[in-house]
N, C-alpha and C positions, 0 to 999 in steps of 0.2 A: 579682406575677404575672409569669412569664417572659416578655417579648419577644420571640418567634424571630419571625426573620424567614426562614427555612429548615429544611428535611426530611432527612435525612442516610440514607440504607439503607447498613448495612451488613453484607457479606456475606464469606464465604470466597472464593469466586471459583472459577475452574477452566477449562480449556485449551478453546479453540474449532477446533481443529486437530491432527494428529497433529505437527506440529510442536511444538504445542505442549507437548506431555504432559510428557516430561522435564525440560524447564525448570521449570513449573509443582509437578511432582514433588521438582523442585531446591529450589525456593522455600520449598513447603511445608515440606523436612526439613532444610532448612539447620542448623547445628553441631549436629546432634544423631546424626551417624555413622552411618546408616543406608549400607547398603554397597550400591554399584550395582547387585548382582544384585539385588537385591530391588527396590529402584524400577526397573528392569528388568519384574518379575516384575508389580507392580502397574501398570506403565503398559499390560501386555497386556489389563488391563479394560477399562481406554479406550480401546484400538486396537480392541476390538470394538465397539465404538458407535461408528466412524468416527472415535477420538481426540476428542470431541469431550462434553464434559460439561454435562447440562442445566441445571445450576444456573444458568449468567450467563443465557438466555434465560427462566429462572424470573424471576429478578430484575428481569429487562424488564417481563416479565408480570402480577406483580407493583404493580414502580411504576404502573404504567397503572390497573391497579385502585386505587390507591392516591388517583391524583392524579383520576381518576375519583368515587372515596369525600371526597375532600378540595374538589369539585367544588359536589357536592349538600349538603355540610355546611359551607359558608362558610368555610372555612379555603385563603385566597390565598397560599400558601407554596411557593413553589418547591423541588423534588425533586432532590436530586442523591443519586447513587449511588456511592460506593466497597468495594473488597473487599480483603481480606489477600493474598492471593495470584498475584493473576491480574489484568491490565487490566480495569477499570478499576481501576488501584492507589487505595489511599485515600489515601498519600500527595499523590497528582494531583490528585486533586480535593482536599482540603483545600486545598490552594494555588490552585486555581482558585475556590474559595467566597472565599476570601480577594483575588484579583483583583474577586471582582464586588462585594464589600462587605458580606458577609455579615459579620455581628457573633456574632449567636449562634443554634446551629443547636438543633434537637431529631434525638435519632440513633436508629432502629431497628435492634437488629439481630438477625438470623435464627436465633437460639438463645434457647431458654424458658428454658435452667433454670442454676442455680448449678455453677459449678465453673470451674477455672482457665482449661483450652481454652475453654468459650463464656460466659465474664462476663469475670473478670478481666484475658484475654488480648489481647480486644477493646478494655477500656476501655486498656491500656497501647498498644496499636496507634492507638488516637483520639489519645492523648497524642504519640507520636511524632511523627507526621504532622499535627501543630498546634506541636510542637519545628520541623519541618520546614519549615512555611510562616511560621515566620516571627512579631515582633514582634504583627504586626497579625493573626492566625489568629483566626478567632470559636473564642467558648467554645461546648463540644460537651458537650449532657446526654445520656445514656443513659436510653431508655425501660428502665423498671424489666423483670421475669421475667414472663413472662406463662404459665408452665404451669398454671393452676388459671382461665384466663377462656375465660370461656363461647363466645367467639370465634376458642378454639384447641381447649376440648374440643369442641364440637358437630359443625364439620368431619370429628375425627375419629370420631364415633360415625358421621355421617351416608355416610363412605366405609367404615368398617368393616361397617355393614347390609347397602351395596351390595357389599360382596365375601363376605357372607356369602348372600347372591342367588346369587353364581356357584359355591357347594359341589353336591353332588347332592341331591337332595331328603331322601335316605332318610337322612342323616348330617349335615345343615345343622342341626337343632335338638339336637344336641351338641354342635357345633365348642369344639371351645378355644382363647380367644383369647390369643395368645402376644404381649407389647409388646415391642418393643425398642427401644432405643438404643444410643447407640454406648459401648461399652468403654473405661474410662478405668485409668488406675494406678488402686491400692487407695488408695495415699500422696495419691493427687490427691482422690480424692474425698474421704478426710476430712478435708482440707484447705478442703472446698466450704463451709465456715459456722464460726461461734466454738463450735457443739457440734459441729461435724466430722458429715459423710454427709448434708449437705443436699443434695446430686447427687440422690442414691440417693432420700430421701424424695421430694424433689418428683417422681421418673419415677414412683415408686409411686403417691403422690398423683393424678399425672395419667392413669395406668392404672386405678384405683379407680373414677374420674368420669365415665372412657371407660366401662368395662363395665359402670356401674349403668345410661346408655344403653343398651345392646344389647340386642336382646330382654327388655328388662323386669329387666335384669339377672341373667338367669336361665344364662347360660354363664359357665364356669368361666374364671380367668384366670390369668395368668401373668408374669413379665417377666424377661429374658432381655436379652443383651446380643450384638452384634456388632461385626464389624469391629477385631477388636485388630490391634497393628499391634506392639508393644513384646517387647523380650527377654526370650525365654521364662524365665527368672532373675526376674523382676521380675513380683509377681502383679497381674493386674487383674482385673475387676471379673467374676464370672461366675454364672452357666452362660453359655457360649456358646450362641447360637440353635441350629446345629447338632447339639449334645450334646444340648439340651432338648427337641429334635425326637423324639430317638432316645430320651430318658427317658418321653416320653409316650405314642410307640408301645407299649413296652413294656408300659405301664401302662393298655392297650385305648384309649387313645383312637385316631377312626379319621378324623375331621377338626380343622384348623386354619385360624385366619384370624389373618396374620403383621400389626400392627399399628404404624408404624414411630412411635410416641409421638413420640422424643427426636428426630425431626427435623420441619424447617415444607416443607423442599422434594423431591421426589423425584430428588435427586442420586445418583450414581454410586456411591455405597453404600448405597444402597438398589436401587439397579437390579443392579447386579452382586451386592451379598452377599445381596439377601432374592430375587430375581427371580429371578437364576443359583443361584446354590450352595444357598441355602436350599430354593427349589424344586425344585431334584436331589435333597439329602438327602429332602426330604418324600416326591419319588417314590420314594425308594430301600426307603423302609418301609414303605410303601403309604399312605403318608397321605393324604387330598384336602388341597387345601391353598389359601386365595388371600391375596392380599396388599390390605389398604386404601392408599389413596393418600394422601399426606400432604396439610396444606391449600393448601396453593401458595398461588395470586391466587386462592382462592375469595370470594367477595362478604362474607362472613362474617367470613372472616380480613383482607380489609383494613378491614372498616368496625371490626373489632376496632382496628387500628393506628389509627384516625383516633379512637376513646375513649381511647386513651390519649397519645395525644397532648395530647388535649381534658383529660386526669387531669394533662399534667404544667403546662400552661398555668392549671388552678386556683387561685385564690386560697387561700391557707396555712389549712388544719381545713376542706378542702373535703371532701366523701368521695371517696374512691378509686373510679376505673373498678372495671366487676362481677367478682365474684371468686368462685366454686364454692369449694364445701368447707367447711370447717373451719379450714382454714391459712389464710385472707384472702389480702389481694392483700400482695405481696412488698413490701420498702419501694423510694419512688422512688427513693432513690440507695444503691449499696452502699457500707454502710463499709468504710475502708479495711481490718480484719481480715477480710471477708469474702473466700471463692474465692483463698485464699494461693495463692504463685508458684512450685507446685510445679508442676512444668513436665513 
Protein backbone atom coordinates (compact mmCIF):
# COMPACT_ATOMS: atom_id res chain seq x y z
CA UNK A 1 0.00 0.00 0.00
CA UNK A 2 1.25 3.55 -1.01
CA UNK A 3 2.62 5.79 1.68
CA UNK A 4 1.99 9.26 0.76
CA UNK A 5 2.60 11.49 2.94
CA UNK A 6 1.26 14.55 0.34
CA UNK A 7 -1.66 15.89 -2.11
CA UNK A 8 -0.26 17.22 -5.34
CA UNK A 9 -3.29 19.40 -7.56
CA UNK A 10 -2.33 19.83 -10.67
CA UNK A 11 -3.50 22.31 -12.95
CA UNK A 12 -2.88 24.51 -16.09
CA UNK A 13 -2.67 27.72 -14.45
CA UNK A 14 -3.47 31.21 -16.05
CA UNK A 15 -2.71 34.98 -15.69
CA UNK A 16 -4.04 37.01 -12.63
CA UNK A 17 -3.42 40.27 -14.17
CA UNK A 18 -3.44 42.13 -17.60
CA UNK A 19 0.14 41.95 -17.06
CA UNK A 20 0.03 38.91 -17.12
CA UNK A 21 -1.71 37.57 -20.12
CA UNK A 22 1.07 37.58 -22.78
CA UNK A 23 3.57 36.08 -20.83
CA UNK A 24 1.27 33.39 -19.83
CA UNK A 25 0.11 33.28 -23.59
CA UNK A 26 4.06 32.99 -24.11
CA UNK A 27 4.34 30.17 -21.88
CA UNK A 28 1.55 28.24 -22.99
CA UNK A 29 2.72 28.37 -26.96
CA UNK A 30 6.25 28.17 -26.46
CA UNK A 31 8.33 26.47 -29.77
CA UNK A 32 5.31 25.80 -31.39
CA UNK A 33 5.22 29.11 -33.71
CA UNK A 34 2.29 30.64 -33.00
CA UNK A 35 2.72 34.23 -34.60
CA UNK A 36 2.00 37.34 -32.11
CA UNK A 37 -0.87 38.54 -33.87
CA UNK A 38 -2.72 35.85 -32.79
CA UNK A 39 -1.67 35.61 -29.05
CA UNK A 40 -2.46 39.22 -29.53
CA UNK A 41 -5.86 38.36 -30.82
CA UNK A 42 -6.47 35.75 -27.83
CA UNK A 43 -5.17 37.69 -25.11
CA UNK A 44 -8.16 40.19 -26.00
CA UNK A 45 -10.35 37.50 -24.10
CA UNK A 46 -8.76 37.94 -21.09
CA UNK A 47 -8.37 41.74 -21.29
CA UNK A 48 -12.17 41.46 -21.24
CA UNK A 49 -12.48 39.81 -17.77
CA UNK A 50 -9.98 42.45 -16.48
CA UNK A 51 -6.92 40.03 -17.88
CA UNK A 52 -7.55 38.05 -15.36
CA UNK A 53 -8.40 34.05 -15.51
CA UNK A 54 -10.63 32.21 -13.15
CA UNK A 55 -9.06 28.95 -13.21
CA UNK A 56 -6.07 29.77 -10.33
CA UNK A 57 -8.76 31.11 -7.84
CA UNK A 58 -10.86 27.73 -8.99
CA UNK A 59 -8.01 25.79 -7.77
CA UNK A 60 -7.96 27.71 -4.31
CA UNK A 61 -11.49 26.83 -4.25
CA UNK A 62 -11.02 23.80 -4.81
CA UNK A 63 -8.10 22.76 -2.55
CA UNK A 64 -10.24 24.18 0.27
CA UNK A 65 -12.94 21.84 -0.44
CA UNK A 66 -10.52 19.27 -0.83
CA UNK A 67 -8.50 19.65 2.43
CA UNK A 68 -12.11 20.32 3.94
CA UNK A 69 -13.30 16.52 2.35
CA UNK A 70 -9.82 15.10 3.50
CA UNK A 71 -10.85 16.70 7.08
CA UNK A 72 -14.09 14.72 7.70
CA UNK A 73 -12.50 11.57 5.98
CA UNK A 74 -9.32 11.06 8.20
CA UNK A 75 -6.86 11.55 5.67
CA UNK A 76 -3.97 13.99 7.36
CA UNK A 77 -2.04 14.85 4.06
CA UNK A 78 -0.91 18.04 3.43
CA UNK A 79 -2.04 19.92 -0.15
CA UNK A 80 0.28 21.61 -2.13
CA UNK A 81 -0.69 22.99 -5.40
CA UNK A 82 1.22 23.43 -8.85
CA UNK A 83 0.31 24.36 -12.38
CA UNK A 84 1.97 24.23 -16.23
CA UNK A 85 1.79 27.49 -17.04
CA UNK A 86 1.29 30.06 -14.66
CA UNK A 87 2.53 30.64 -10.72
CA UNK A 88 2.20 28.63 -8.98
CA UNK A 89 4.77 26.81 -11.28
CA UNK A 90 4.91 23.11 -10.57
CA UNK A 91 8.41 23.20 -11.04
CA UNK A 92 8.39 25.41 -7.50
CA UNK A 93 6.61 23.64 -5.67
CA UNK A 94 8.03 20.25 -6.44
CA UNK A 95 11.18 21.61 -5.04
CA UNK A 96 9.54 22.96 -2.21
CA UNK A 97 7.76 19.40 -1.41
CA UNK A 98 11.14 18.40 -1.65
CA UNK A 99 12.63 21.15 0.96
CA UNK A 100 9.88 19.84 3.47
CA UNK A 101 10.48 16.14 3.07
CA UNK A 102 7.96 14.96 1.28
CA UNK A 103 8.90 11.34 -0.24
CA UNK A 104 5.98 10.49 -2.03
CA UNK A 105 3.05 12.47 -3.10
CA UNK A 106 -0.47 11.41 -4.67
CA UNK A 107 -1.17 13.92 -7.69
CA UNK A 108 -4.55 15.18 -9.05
CA UNK A 109 -4.94 16.55 -11.90
CA UNK A 110 -7.91 18.67 -13.63
CA UNK A 111 -8.38 16.73 -16.75
CA UNK A 112 -10.70 13.44 -16.92
CA UNK A 113 -9.94 11.98 -20.05
CA UNK A 114 -7.13 10.39 -22.25
CA UNK A 115 -5.03 12.18 -24.70
CA UNK A 116 -1.60 13.69 -25.06
CA UNK A 117 -2.57 17.56 -23.88
CA UNK A 118 -4.44 16.27 -20.63
CA UNK A 119 -2.78 12.63 -19.53
CA UNK A 120 0.36 12.18 -21.03
CA UNK A 121 1.49 15.87 -21.15
CA UNK A 122 0.96 16.31 -17.36
CA UNK A 123 2.61 13.09 -16.50
CA UNK A 124 5.91 14.43 -18.55
CA UNK A 125 5.56 18.01 -16.81
CA UNK A 126 5.50 15.79 -13.11
CA UNK A 127 8.65 14.16 -14.67
CA UNK A 128 10.56 17.28 -15.32
CA UNK A 129 9.84 19.12 -12.41
CA UNK A 130 11.12 16.02 -10.15
CA UNK A 131 14.33 16.02 -12.97
CA UNK A 132 14.27 19.78 -11.64
CA UNK A 133 14.29 19.34 -7.83
CA UNK A 134 16.59 17.28 -7.76
CA UNK A 135 18.17 13.70 -6.43
CA UNK A 136 16.01 13.77 -3.40
CA UNK A 137 12.36 14.83 -5.31
CA UNK A 138 9.41 12.52 -3.91
CA UNK A 139 7.92 9.95 -6.29
CA UNK A 140 4.65 11.55 -7.76
CA UNK A 141 1.43 9.03 -8.77
CA UNK A 142 -1.11 10.32 -10.92
CA UNK A 143 -4.72 9.82 -9.82
CA UNK A 144 -5.93 7.55 -12.75
CA UNK A 145 -9.17 9.44 -15.52
CA UNK A 146 -11.93 9.83 -13.79
CA UNK A 147 -14.59 10.67 -16.74
CA UNK A 148 -17.19 7.80 -15.99
CA UNK A 149 -17.36 8.58 -11.76
CA UNK A 150 -20.24 9.31 -10.40
CA UNK A 151 -18.54 12.17 -8.64
CA UNK A 152 -17.87 14.05 -11.99
CA UNK A 153 -20.96 12.74 -13.97
CA UNK A 154 -23.59 13.76 -11.33
CA UNK A 155 -22.27 17.47 -10.92
CA UNK A 156 -22.81 17.62 -14.32
CA UNK A 157 -26.46 16.45 -14.68
CA UNK A 158 -27.22 18.33 -11.53
CA UNK A 159 -25.89 21.89 -13.16
CA UNK A 160 -27.24 20.86 -16.59
CA UNK A 161 -31.07 20.64 -14.81
CA UNK A 162 -30.27 23.90 -13.32
CA UNK A 163 -29.57 25.55 -16.69
CA UNK A 164 -32.30 23.73 -18.19
CA UNK A 165 -34.69 25.72 -15.35
CA UNK A 166 -33.41 29.03 -17.02
CA UNK A 167 -34.74 27.97 -21.04
CA UNK A 168 -38.64 29.43 -21.41
CA UNK A 169 -41.08 27.14 -20.34
CA UNK A 170 -42.69 26.69 -23.67
CA UNK A 171 -39.25 25.11 -25.28
CA UNK A 172 -37.36 23.80 -21.92
CA UNK A 173 -38.99 20.15 -22.50
CA UNK A 174 -37.06 20.04 -26.01
CA UNK A 175 -33.86 21.61 -25.48
CA UNK A 176 -30.92 19.71 -26.97
CA UNK A 177 -28.17 19.03 -25.06
CA UNK A 178 -25.06 19.83 -26.91
CA UNK A 179 -21.40 18.59 -24.82
CA UNK A 180 -18.43 20.00 -25.60
CA UNK A 181 -14.89 19.82 -25.03
CA UNK A 182 -12.04 21.14 -26.28
CA UNK A 183 -10.70 20.29 -29.85
CA UNK A 184 -7.68 18.54 -30.29
CA UNK A 185 -5.59 17.39 -33.72
CA UNK A 186 -7.25 14.31 -35.27
CA UNK A 187 -3.32 12.89 -35.16
CA UNK A 188 -3.61 13.61 -31.34
CA UNK A 189 -6.57 11.96 -30.45
CA UNK A 190 -5.83 8.65 -32.13
CA UNK A 191 -2.90 8.71 -30.50
CA UNK A 192 -5.11 8.80 -27.12
CA UNK A 193 -4.97 4.71 -26.53
CA UNK A 194 -3.18 1.32 -28.10
CA UNK A 195 -6.74 1.25 -30.27
CA UNK A 196 -6.36 5.02 -31.00
CA UNK A 197 -9.65 7.55 -30.29
CA UNK A 198 -9.96 6.94 -26.56
CA UNK A 199 -10.22 10.88 -26.21
CA UNK A 200 -13.20 10.74 -28.26
CA UNK A 201 -14.75 7.56 -26.62
CA UNK A 202 -14.51 8.62 -23.16
CA UNK A 203 -16.27 12.43 -23.95
CA UNK A 204 -18.85 10.31 -25.59
CA UNK A 205 -19.04 7.97 -22.69
CA UNK A 206 -19.25 10.78 -20.44
CA UNK A 207 -22.01 12.61 -22.57
CA UNK A 208 -24.21 9.22 -22.75
CA UNK A 209 -24.28 9.15 -18.60
CA UNK A 210 -24.74 12.84 -18.40
CA UNK A 211 -27.96 12.81 -20.62
CA UNK A 212 -29.53 9.43 -19.33
CA UNK A 213 -29.47 12.01 -16.07
CA UNK A 214 -31.44 14.71 -17.56
CA UNK A 215 -34.96 14.53 -17.63
CA UNK A 216 -35.25 10.90 -17.51
CA UNK A 217 -33.17 10.85 -20.27
CA UNK A 218 -35.57 11.88 -22.52
CA UNK A 219 -33.68 15.06 -24.48
CA UNK A 220 -31.74 14.55 -27.45
CA UNK A 221 -28.02 14.96 -27.33
CA UNK A 222 -25.10 15.72 -28.98
CA UNK A 223 -21.17 16.50 -28.78
CA UNK A 224 -19.39 18.95 -30.42
CA UNK A 225 -16.16 20.38 -29.79
CA UNK A 226 -14.56 23.97 -29.19
CA UNK A 227 -11.96 26.15 -29.03
CA UNK A 228 -9.47 25.02 -31.83
CA UNK A 229 -6.54 26.94 -31.85
CA UNK A 230 -4.22 24.89 -34.69
CA UNK A 231 -3.47 25.58 -38.56
CA UNK A 232 -6.17 25.42 -40.51
CA UNK A 233 -3.90 22.83 -42.89
CA UNK A 234 -4.10 20.31 -40.03
CA UNK A 235 -7.65 18.71 -39.36
CA UNK A 236 -9.04 18.54 -35.79
CA UNK A 237 -11.46 17.19 -34.10
CA UNK A 238 -15.15 18.48 -35.22
CA UNK A 239 -18.17 19.90 -35.65
CA UNK A 240 -17.28 22.88 -34.01
CA UNK A 241 -19.95 24.27 -31.40
CA UNK A 242 -20.71 27.11 -33.54
CA UNK A 243 -21.31 25.17 -36.82
CA UNK A 244 -23.45 22.54 -34.71
CA UNK A 245 -25.50 25.40 -33.35
CA UNK A 246 -26.28 26.55 -36.94
CA UNK A 247 -26.83 22.63 -37.97
CA UNK A 248 -29.63 22.30 -35.33
CA UNK A 249 -31.26 25.40 -35.99
CA UNK A 250 -31.82 24.33 -39.29
CA UNK A 251 -33.12 21.16 -38.31
CA UNK A 252 -36.21 22.97 -35.98
CA UNK A 253 -34.61 22.71 -32.95
CA UNK A 254 -35.43 25.93 -30.98
CA UNK A 255 -33.59 25.33 -27.58
CA UNK A 256 -30.12 24.35 -26.15
CA UNK A 257 -28.49 23.78 -23.02
CA UNK A 258 -24.41 24.04 -23.88
CA UNK A 259 -22.82 21.36 -21.54
CA UNK A 260 -18.97 21.86 -21.07
CA UNK A 261 -18.17 17.74 -20.38
CA UNK A 262 -14.41 17.95 -21.21
CA UNK A 263 -13.80 20.41 -18.70
CA UNK A 264 -13.75 20.21 -14.42
CA UNK A 265 -13.39 24.21 -14.09
CA UNK A 266 -15.25 27.16 -15.69
CA UNK A 267 -12.02 28.73 -17.12
CA UNK A 268 -11.76 31.19 -19.88
CA UNK A 269 -12.71 28.95 -22.42
CA UNK A 270 -15.48 28.29 -21.33
CA UNK A 271 -16.40 31.68 -20.38
CA UNK A 272 -15.31 33.41 -23.39
CA UNK A 273 -16.02 30.52 -26.19
CA UNK A 274 -19.53 28.93 -24.72
CA UNK A 275 -20.76 32.43 -22.71
CA UNK A 276 -19.33 34.93 -25.60
CA UNK A 277 -19.34 33.57 -28.95
CA UNK A 278 -21.40 30.56 -28.48
CA UNK A 279 -24.10 32.54 -26.92
CA UNK A 280 -23.97 35.10 -29.85
CA UNK A 281 -24.16 32.39 -32.42
CA UNK A 282 -27.17 30.76 -30.45
CA UNK A 283 -28.88 34.49 -30.48
CA UNK A 284 -27.94 34.87 -34.06
CA UNK A 285 -30.47 31.94 -34.95
CA UNK A 286 -32.78 32.46 -32.53
CA UNK A 287 -31.95 29.65 -30.35
CA UNK A 288 -32.76 29.98 -26.46
CA UNK A 289 -29.89 28.85 -25.17
CA UNK A 290 -27.96 28.19 -21.40
CA UNK A 291 -24.89 27.03 -20.37
CA UNK A 292 -24.33 24.22 -17.29
CA UNK A 293 -21.44 25.05 -14.98
CA UNK A 294 -18.74 22.78 -14.91
CA UNK A 295 -18.06 20.90 -11.24
CA UNK A 296 -15.58 23.22 -9.86
CA UNK A 297 -15.07 22.74 -5.61
CA UNK A 298 -18.55 21.32 -5.70
CA UNK A 299 -18.96 18.97 -2.51
CA UNK A 300 -19.41 16.00 -4.76
CA UNK A 301 -16.49 16.61 -6.97
CA UNK A 302 -14.13 16.80 -4.20
CA UNK A 303 -15.38 14.06 -2.00
CA UNK A 304 -14.96 12.29 -5.53
CA UNK A 305 -10.97 13.26 -5.46
CA UNK A 306 -10.75 12.06 -1.73
CA UNK A 307 -12.17 8.19 -3.20
CA UNK A 308 -9.84 8.14 -5.26
CA UNK A 309 -7.15 9.02 -3.49
CA UNK A 310 -8.61 6.51 -0.90
CA UNK A 311 -8.55 3.92 -4.61
CA UNK A 312 -4.89 4.68 -4.98
CA UNK A 313 -3.82 4.11 -1.26
CA UNK A 314 -5.59 0.35 -1.62
CA UNK A 315 -4.19 -2.61 -0.97
CA UNK A 316 -3.23 -4.62 -4.53
CA UNK A 317 -7.18 -6.67 -5.86
CA UNK A 318 -8.84 -3.97 -3.80
CA UNK A 319 -11.73 -2.85 -5.98
CA UNK A 320 -11.58 0.41 -7.61
CA UNK A 321 -13.38 3.65 -6.59
CA UNK A 322 -17.14 3.91 -8.34
CA UNK A 323 -17.15 3.84 -11.90
CA UNK A 324 -20.63 4.45 -14.20
CA UNK A 325 -21.12 2.62 -17.41
CA UNK A 326 -19.87 0.01 -19.03
CA UNK A 327 -16.20 0.96 -19.57
CA UNK A 328 -15.20 0.72 -15.63
CA UNK A 329 -12.88 2.79 -14.00
CA UNK A 330 -9.83 3.61 -16.18
CA UNK A 331 -6.54 1.70 -15.02
CA UNK A 332 -4.51 3.38 -11.95
CA UNK A 333 -1.52 4.04 -13.82
CA UNK A 334 -1.14 4.75 -17.75
CA UNK A 335 0.97 2.61 -19.74
CA UNK A 336 3.68 3.87 -21.25
CA UNK A 337 1.89 3.40 -24.98
CA UNK A 338 -1.00 5.06 -23.79
CA UNK A 339 -1.93 9.11 -24.83
CA UNK A 340 1.42 8.95 -27.43
CA UNK A 341 3.50 12.42 -27.78
CA UNK A 342 1.95 13.73 -30.38
CA UNK A 343 2.01 17.13 -29.52
Amino acid sequence: MPAYDAFLLVSFGGPEGPADVMPFLENVTRGRGVPRERLAAVAEHYYAFGGVSPINQQCRDLLAAVRADFAVGGLPLPLYWGNRNWAPYLTDVVRAMTDDGVRRAVAFVTSAYSSYSSCRQYLDDIERARSAAGPGAPAIDKIRRFYNHPGFIGPFADNARAALAKLPAEVRGEAHLVFTAHSVPVAMAEASGPRGGRYVTELTEAARLTAQRIGDGRHPWSLAYQSRSGSPRVPWLEPDVNDHLGVLAKSGTRAVVVIPVGFVFDHMEVRHDLDVEAAQTAGSLGLAFARAATPGASPRFASMITDLVRERMARPGSPPAAALGIMGAAAGDCPSHCCGGTR
